[in-house]
KEKOL-245494 format. One record per residue (C-alpha): z, x, y. Coordinates in steps of 0.25 Angstrom, whole numbers, plus 5000, padded with zeros to 4 digits. Last residue first. Layout:
N
ZXY...
This chain:
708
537250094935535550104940534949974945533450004946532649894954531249894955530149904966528649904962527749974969525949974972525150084975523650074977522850194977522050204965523850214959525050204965526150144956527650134965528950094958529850074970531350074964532549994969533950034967535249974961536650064962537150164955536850314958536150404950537150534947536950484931535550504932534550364934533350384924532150274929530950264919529650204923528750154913527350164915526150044913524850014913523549994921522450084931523050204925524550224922525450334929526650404926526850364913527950334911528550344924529850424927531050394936532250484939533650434944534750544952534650464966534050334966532450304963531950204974530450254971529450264959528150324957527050274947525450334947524350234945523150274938521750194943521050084936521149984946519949874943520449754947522149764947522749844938524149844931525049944932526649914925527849984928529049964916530350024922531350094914532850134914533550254913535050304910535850404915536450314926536350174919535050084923534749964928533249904931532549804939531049744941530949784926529749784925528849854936527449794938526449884946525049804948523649884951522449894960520949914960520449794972520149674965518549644960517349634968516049614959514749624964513349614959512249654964511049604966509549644966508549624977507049624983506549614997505149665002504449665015504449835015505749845009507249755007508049784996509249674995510449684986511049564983512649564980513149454972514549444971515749454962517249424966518449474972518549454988518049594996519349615003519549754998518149775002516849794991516149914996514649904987513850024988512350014986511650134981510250144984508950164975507750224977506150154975505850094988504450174994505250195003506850225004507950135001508550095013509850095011510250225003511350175002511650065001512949985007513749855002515049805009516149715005517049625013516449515008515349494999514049564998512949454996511849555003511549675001510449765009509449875006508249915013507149965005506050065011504550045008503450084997503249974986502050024979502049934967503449954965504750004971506050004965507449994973508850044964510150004972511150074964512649994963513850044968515349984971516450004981517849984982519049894991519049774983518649824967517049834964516149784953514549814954513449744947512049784948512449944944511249964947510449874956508949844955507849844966506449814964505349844974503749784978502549824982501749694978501249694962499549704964498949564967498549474957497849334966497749224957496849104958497048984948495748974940495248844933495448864919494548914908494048864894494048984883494448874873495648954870496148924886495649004899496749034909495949074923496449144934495749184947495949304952496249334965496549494970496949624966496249694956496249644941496249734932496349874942497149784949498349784938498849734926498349614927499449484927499949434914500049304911501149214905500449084903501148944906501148794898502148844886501749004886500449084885500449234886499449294894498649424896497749424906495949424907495449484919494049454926493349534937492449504947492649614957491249604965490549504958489049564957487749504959487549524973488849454976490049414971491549414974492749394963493949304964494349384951494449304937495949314932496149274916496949204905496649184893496649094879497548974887497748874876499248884874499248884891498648764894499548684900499648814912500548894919500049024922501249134922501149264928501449414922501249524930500449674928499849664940500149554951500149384951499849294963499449124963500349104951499749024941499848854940499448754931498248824926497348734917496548764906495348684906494648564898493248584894492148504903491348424893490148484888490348434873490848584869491648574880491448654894492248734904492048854896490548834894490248894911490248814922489148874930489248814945487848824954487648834969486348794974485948884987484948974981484649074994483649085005483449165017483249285009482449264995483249294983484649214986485349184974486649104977487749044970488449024955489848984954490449014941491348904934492948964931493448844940493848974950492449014951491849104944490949164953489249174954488149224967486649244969486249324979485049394972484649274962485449154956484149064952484648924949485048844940486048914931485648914915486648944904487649014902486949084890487749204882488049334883488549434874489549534871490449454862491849464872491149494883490449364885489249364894488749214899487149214904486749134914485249094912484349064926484049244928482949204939481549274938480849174947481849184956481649334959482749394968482649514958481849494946482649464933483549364940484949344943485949234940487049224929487849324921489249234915490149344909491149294901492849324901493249174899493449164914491949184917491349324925490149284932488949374935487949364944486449404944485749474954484849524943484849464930483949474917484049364908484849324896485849424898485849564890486949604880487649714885487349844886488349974885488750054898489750164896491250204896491550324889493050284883492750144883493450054892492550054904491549984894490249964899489449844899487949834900487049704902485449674901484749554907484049664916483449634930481949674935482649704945483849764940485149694936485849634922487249634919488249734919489649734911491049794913491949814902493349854908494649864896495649774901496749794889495549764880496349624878496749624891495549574898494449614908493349534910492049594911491749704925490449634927489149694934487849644939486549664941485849664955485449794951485449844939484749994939483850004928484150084915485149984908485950074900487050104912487550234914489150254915490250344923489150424930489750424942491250424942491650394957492950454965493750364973494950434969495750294968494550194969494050274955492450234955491750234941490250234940488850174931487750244933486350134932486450074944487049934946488049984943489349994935490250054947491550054941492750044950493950114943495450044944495550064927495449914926493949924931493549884946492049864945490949894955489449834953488849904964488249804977487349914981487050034973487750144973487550284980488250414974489250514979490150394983491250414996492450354998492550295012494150275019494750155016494349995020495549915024497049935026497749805022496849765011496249885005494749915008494350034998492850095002491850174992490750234999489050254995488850145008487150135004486750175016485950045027486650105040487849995040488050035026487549995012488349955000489250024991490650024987491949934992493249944986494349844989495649874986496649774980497349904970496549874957495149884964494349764972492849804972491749784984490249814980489449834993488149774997488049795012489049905015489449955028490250075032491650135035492149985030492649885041493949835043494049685042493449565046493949445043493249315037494049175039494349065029495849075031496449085018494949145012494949245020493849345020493749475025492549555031492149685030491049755039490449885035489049835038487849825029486549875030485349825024483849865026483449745028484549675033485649735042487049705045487449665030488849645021490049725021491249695014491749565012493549565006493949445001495349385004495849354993497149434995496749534983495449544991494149474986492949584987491649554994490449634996489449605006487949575007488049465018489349475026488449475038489349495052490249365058490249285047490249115050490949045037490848915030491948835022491848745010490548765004490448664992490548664978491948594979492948654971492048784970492248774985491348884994491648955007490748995016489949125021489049165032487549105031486848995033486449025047487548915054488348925041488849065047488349205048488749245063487849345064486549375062485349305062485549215050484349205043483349085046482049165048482549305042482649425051484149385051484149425036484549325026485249375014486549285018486849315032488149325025488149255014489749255010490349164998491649134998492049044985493348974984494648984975495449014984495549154979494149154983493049184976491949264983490449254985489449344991488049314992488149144993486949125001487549015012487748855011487948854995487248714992488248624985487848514975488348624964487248664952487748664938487848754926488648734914489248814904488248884890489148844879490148724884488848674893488148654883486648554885486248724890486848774875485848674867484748744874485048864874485248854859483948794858483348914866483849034856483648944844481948974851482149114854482849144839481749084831480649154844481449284840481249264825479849224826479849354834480349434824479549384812478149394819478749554825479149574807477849494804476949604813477649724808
C-alpha cells in the first residue's frame, strides 16, 4: 500500500511539475493562452452595470455606487453625477476612455438592465434604502441617440436585484428582487414597448435574488439557480414548473454564474446551458444540462482552475466560454480567482487563458466587445472603494504562432436590419475562407451574470466575394434586438463586428391579380379578382384605387375597402368606352392600409368594338322571267365579333322570291341569296337592300336586279 500511495504521488508531482513548464511556455504565447493588458484609463465610477450599445459603446451605471450616504464621502442623495463619483458615463472601446458623464435623478444602483429590440436599454429598479435594502419601482430608459435618460411607467412595486429577460416576441420579463418595503418581489412583470409594464403574475415560491434566467428556443424561461431546484417558466400561460431539475452540487451557488452555450444549426439549435462555480467557500465545479434530452437533467462539468464566486463569464465569437474573476471567499482579496479559464463546448474542457491583474471581486464586470476582446472592470469588496484599473483580454485568436497580430476577416458591408427566417447577403474578400458566421447579443452584465447573453451561430452559403446568410428563425433563437455579427475564417480568426438589429417581419400585405391581363372590345367590360393577403399580424382595412387607366375608361372595385384584418379579395370591373383608343396599358392597382402601400398591375388591352363587313357580288344582276339569279353576300368580322348574323332582303318587285343559303352565318362566312322573278313579274331594273343584322349591329348592301 505504501509503494502504490509512494508511486502515485511521484506520479502526481511528475505530472504537477510538466504541468507548470507547460504553463510556463503557454504564458511567453499569446497564440495559446491570449493576452492580457491593463488600459491607461481609470474608470471614473464603480462599473456595476454594464451594457453594449448598438453604437458600439459601453453604459455603465453606479448609481450611488455601493456607497451609502451614512458613508463619509458617499453621495448623500440624489443627484448622482461626477460631482460625487457617481451616476453613470459613457465609455469608448475605440478609445479607452470615458466619453460622456451622466447626473441620475434617483439611485439606479443595483438594477437590472435589458437592451430593447430599438436599443434603447430598458433600467429597472435600483435602491432607496441601504441597510436593510429596499428598492423602488422606478424605470428608467436609456437613449443612446440622444444621450439622455427617461423615465417611464413604474412597475406595481420595486425590485432592487432583479433579473430582466428579453423573450421571442420583444417583451421584457422582469422577476425577483426586493420591494419598496424590503419583500422579496415573488411577481413576474412583461414591459412591451409602446404599452409598458402588464398586470403582476404571481410565483408560489420565493427566488433568489439576481436568478440566472434563460430564454430557451422553445420560448421558456429556465430558472437554473442559484439554488439547488432548477425551473421552467411558460411567458404565454405564465405558469412555472417547479421541480424541473436538481443540481448535483449540494450547496446553494450564489454569486456563481450561468451560461445559456452557443447555439448552432448543426444540432438544429438544441439548448445546453452550463453553471459555474458559486457559494462562499466557492466551488470550481460546473453542471450542464441538456434541454434537448428527453428528461432533462444536470450533469458536471469539468471543474475551473480555481473556485469562483462573483465571477463573470464571457461568451467568445468562436463558441468558447472565457470564466474570469471571483474568489474562493467572498469579497476576500486575499483569496482572489487570478487564472482565467477558457471552456470549449465542443471537447468539454477548459483550458488556461492565462492570468488577469488584478482581483475582479463583488462588482466586478466583462463584455465582448465589438473587436471581439473582453473588457474586464470593477471589483468592489469594501464600500467606498473600488478597483479602478480597466483590463482588455485578447484572447489566442487574434494572435500568430510567433505572437504577431493574425490577420482578420473583413466585412465590406451587412445590412444594418434583417427579420426571421430571411436571407442577407455579407459582402466580404474573404468569403472562400469564412468557416462561420455568428450574432453575439448586446448583452448587460451585473452581479455576476450577463443578463440575455446569448450567441447564435447561421447558416451560410459562400459566393464570389459575398455570403448568402440566413437570418434566425425566430425570437425564441434570437430575441429581438442588436446583435453583433462576426464571420470567423478556417483559421478560427474573428472580424471586427458590424451591429445588426433582427427585428420580427413588419405587419405587412400582399395582393395579386387574377386574371392579370385582361382584353376588352370598345364599348365592353372586363374582370380580374383583386386578392389582398395579410402577414405577420397585419389587422387594418385596405383601400383600393387604379391608376394608369386610359381614357374614356373606368375602373371600379367592389368590395372597396377590403375589410380588416386585410385578407379578402375585390373584383375590379374595367368599362372600356367606345372611344377608348386601341392599344395596351398599364393599370396599377394600389392597396392602401394602416401606413402601408403595396401593388400589383394589370394589364390591358383595348381592342375594336365587335363588328362585321357585308360584301354582295355581283353589284348587279339580269334575270329572265321564270328564271333566277344569285347573289354571293359575304360576313367578315371585325375585333372580336363572334355573333350569328341573320340576312333579309328588300326592293323585291312584285311576283319575285328571294332565299338565303344559309339563312345565317356565325361571327364569319358566307350565304347565297337566290332571286326567282315569276312570269307575271314586271320588267324593268330595281334596286334590292341586302340587310345582315347580327350582336346588334346591322349593316346593308344595295344591288341592282334587272329582271327581262
Amino acid at each position: 500500500m505504501t509503494g502504490n500511495i509512494s508511486s502515485r504521488s511521484a506520479q502526481t508531482l511528475t505530472f504537477s511539475l510538466l504541468l507548470t513548464a507547460l504553463v510556463s511556455i503557454a504564458v511567453g504565447q499569446p497564440n495559446v493562452q491570449g493576452q492580457w493588458s491593463t488600459l491607461t484609463n481609470p474608470m471614473p465610477i464603480n462599473p456595476i452595470h454594464a451594457a453594449l450599445l448598438s453604437n458600439g459603446k459601453v453604459l455603465v451605471i453606479a448609481g450611488s455606487g455601493n456607497c451609502p450616504p451614512s458613508q463619509s464621502g458617499c453621495p448623500t442623495g440624489p443627484p448622482y453625477g461626477s460631482s460625487n463619483k457617481s451616476g453613470a458615463l459613457l465609455w469608448d472601446p475605440a478609445s479607452g476612455q470615458t466619453i460622456n458623464q451622466f447626473t441620475l435623478s434617483w439611485d439606479m444602483f443595483c438594477n437590472g438592465m435589458a437592451l430593447l429590440q430599438d436599443g434603447r436599454a430598458l433600467i429597472d429598479s435600483g435602491t432607496i434604502q441601504y441597510d436593510p435594502f429596499h428598492g423602488p419601482p422606478s424605470v428608467s430608459i436609456f437613449d443612446p441617440a440622444s444621450n439622455t435618460f427617461t423615465d417611464v411607467q413604474n412597475m406595481a412595486h420595486g425590485r432592487w436585484y432583479p433579473t430582466l429577460v428579453t423573450l421571442g416576441d420583444g417583451r421584457v420579463m422582469t422577476f425577483s428582487g426586493l420591494t419598496e418595503t424590503g419583500g422579496t418581489n415573488t411577481a413576474v412583470e412583461f414591459y412591451t414597448l409602446g404599452s409598458g409594464w402588464s398586470t403582476q403574475y404571481f410565483a408560489s415560491w420565493t427566488p433568489d435574488l439576481y436568478p440566472r434566467l434563460h430564454l430557451l428556443p422553445s420560448g421558456k424561461v429556465f430558472y437554473s439557480g442559484g439554488l439547488t431546484t432548477s425551473r421552467l417558466f411558460d411567458p404565454f400561460t405564465t405558469t412555472w414548473n417547479n421541480n424541473f431539475a436538481t443540481t448535483n452540487y449540494s450547496g446553494r451557488r450564489t454569486y456563481g454564474t450561468s451560461v445559456l452555450l452557443p447555439l448552432t444549426p448543426s444540432n438544429n439549435y438544441n439548448a445546453k446551458v452550463m453553471i459555474m462555480g458559486g457559494g462562499s467557500p466557492a466551488t470550481q465545479t460546473t453542471e450542464i444540462i441538456d434541454m434537448g434530452s428527453p428528461t432533462p437533467a444536470w450533469q458536471y462539468g469539468p471543474n475551473m482552475s480555481q473556485p469562483r464566486i462573483e465571477m463573470n463569464a464571457v461568451i467568445l465569437p468562436n463558441g468558447k466560454v472565457l470564466a474570469v474573476g471571483g474568489s474562493k471567499n467572498d469579497e476576500d482579496v486575499n483569496t482572489a480567482s487570478l487564472n482565467a479559464d477558457l471552456y470549449d463546448p465542443s471537447s468539454n474542457t477548459f483550458s488556461s487563458a492565462g492570468s488577469n491583474a488584478y482581483p475582479r471581486l463583488y462588482h466586478s464586470v466583462a463584455l465582448l466587445l465589438p473587436d471581439a476582446t473582453v473588457w474586464l472592470a470593477g471589483g468592489n469588496p469594501s464600500r467606498g472603494t473600488y478597483q479602478q484599473q480597466v483590463e482588455i483580454y485578447k484572447p489566442a485568436y487574434l494572435f500568430n504562432p510567433d505572437g504577431t497580430m493574425a490577420t482578420r476577416p473583413s466585412i465590406t458591408s451587412a445590412p444594418s436590419s434583417t427579420s426571421y427566417g430571411n436571407a442577407f447577403s455579407v459582402t466580404t474578400p474573404d468569403a472562400a475562407t469564412i468557416s462561420h458566421v455568428v450574432l453575439v447579443r448586446t448583452g448587460a452584465v451585473t452581479h455576476a451574470f450577463g443578463m440575455d447573453q446569448r450567441e447564435v451561430e447561421l447558416s451560410f452559403m459562400s459566393g464570389s466575394g459575398d455570403l448568402t446568410v440566413d437570418a434566425p428563425l425566430n425570437g425564441n433563437i434570437a430575441p429581438p434586438g442588436y446583435y453583433m455579427l462576426f464571420i470567423l475564417n478556417n483559421s478560427g480568426v474573428p472580424s471586427l463586428a458590424n451591429f445588426i438589429q433582427v427585428l420580427p417581419p413588419q405587419p405587412d400585405f400582399s395582393m395579386s391579380a387574377s386574371p392579370a391581363s385582361l382584353t376588352v372590345a370598345q364599348g365592353n367590360q372586363g374582370t380580374s379578382t383583386i386578392t389582398t393577403t395579410a402577414s405577420n399580424g397585419f389587422n387594418n382595412a385596405i383601400t383600393l384605387s387604379a391608376s394608369g387607366v386610359p381614357t374614356g375608361t373606368t375602373v371600379s372595385f367592389s368590395p372597396n375597402p377590403i375589410a380588416a384584418p386585410g385578407s379578402g379579395s375585390s373584383t375590379m370591373t374595367v368599362t372600356v368606352g367606345a372611344s377608348t383608343p386601341v392599344g395596351t396599358y398599364t393599370i396599377t392597382v394600389t392597396g392602401a392600409g394602416g401606413s402601408i402601400q403595396r401593388t400589383t398591375n394589370v394589364t390591358l388591352t383595348v381592342t375594336a368594338a365587335p363588328n362585321f363587313t357585308i360584301a354582295v357580288t355581283p353589284s348587279s344582276r339580269t334575270v329572265r322571267r321564270g328564271s333566277q339569279t344569285t347573289y354571293a353576300v359575304t360576313i367578315a368580322p371585325v375585333g372580336p365579333f363572334s355573333a350569328t348574323v341573320n340576312f333579309s332582303v328588300t326592293g323585291l318587285p312584285k311576283q319575285t322570291s328571294a332565299s338565303f343559303n344559309p339563312t345565317s352565318v356565325t361571327g364569319q362566312g358566307s350565304s347565297t341569296l337566290t332571286v326567282s322573278p315569276k312570269m307575271g313579274a314586271p320588267r324593268g331594273t330595281y334596286t334590292l337592300t341586302i340587310t345582315a343584322t347580327g350582336g346588334g349591329i346591322t349593316h346593308s348592301q344595295m344591288v341592282s336586279l334587272v329582271i327581262q
